[in-house]
C-alpha positions as CSV (number, residue, x, y, z in Angstrom):
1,X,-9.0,-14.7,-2.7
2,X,-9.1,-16.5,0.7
3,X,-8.6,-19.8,1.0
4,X,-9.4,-21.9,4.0
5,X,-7.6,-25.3,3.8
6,X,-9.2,-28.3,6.6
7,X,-7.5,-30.6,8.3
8,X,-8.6,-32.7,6.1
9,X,-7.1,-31.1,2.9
10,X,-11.1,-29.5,1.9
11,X,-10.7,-26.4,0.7
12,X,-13.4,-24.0,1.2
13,X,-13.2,-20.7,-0.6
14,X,-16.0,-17.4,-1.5
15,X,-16.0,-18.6,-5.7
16,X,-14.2,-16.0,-7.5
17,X,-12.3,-15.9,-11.0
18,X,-9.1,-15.6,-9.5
19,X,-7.8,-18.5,-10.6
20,X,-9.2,-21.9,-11.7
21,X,-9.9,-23.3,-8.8
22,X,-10.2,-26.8,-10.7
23,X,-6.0,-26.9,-10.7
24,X,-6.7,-27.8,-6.9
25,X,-8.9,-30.9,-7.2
26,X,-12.6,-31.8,-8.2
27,X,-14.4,-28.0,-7.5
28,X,-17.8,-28.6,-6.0
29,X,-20.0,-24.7,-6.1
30,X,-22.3,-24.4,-3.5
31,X,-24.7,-21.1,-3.6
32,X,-24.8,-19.7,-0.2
33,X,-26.1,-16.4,-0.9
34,X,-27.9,-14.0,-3.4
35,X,-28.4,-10.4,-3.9
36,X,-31.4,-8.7,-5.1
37,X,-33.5,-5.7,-4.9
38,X,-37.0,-5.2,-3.5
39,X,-39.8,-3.4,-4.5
40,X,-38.5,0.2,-3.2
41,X,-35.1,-0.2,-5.4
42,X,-33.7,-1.1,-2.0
43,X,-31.2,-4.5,-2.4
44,X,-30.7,-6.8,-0.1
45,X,-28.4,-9.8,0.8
46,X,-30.0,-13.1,1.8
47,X,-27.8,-16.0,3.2
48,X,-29.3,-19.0,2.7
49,X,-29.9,-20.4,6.1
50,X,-28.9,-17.0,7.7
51,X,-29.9,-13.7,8.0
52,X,-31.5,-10.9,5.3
53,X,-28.5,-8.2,5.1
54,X,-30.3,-4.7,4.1
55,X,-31.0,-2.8,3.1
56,X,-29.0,-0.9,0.8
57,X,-28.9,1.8,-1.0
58,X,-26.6,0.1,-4.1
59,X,-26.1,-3.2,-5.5
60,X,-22.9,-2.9,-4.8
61,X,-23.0,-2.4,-0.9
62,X,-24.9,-5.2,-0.4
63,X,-22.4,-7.5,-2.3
64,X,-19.9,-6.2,-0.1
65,X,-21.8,-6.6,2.7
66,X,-22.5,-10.6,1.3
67,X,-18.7,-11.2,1.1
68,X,-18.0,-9.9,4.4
69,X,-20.6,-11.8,6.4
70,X,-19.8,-14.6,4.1
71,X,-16.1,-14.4,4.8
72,X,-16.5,-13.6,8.5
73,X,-18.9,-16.9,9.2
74,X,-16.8,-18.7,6.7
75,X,-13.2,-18.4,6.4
76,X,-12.4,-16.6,9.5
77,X,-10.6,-18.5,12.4
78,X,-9.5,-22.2,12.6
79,X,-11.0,-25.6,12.9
């Protein structure tokens, strides 16, 4: 798990059940994503204000595909 700590002492993290995030302060869960397949039994990833990721072949390569834009446009670099 990657967490991005702000300036400001915000955390902002991809939710996962590594730990309980709720030991760090008040947790507020934002969806930013979701997964699913289309009529062909192709899946895709759709960020929510950003782009349809697809498609794929298995569920599973679209998540990754969801945590690694997610991460990228996300956690990656400084404020």
């Amino acid at each position: 798990m990657e967490l991005r700590i702000h300036p400001d002492g915000q955390i902002t993290t991809l939710y996962d059940e590594t730990f309980d995030l709720a030991t760090l302060g008040t947790v507020t869960i934002t969806r930013a994503s979701h997964v699913e397949p289309d009529a062909h039994g192709d899946w895709w990833a759709q960020i929510i204000g950003g782009p349809r990721l697809g498609p794929y072949p298995r569920r599973s390569a679209a998540l990754a595909a969801e945590i690694a834009w997610l991460t990228q446009q996300h956690l990656s670099g400084c404020d």
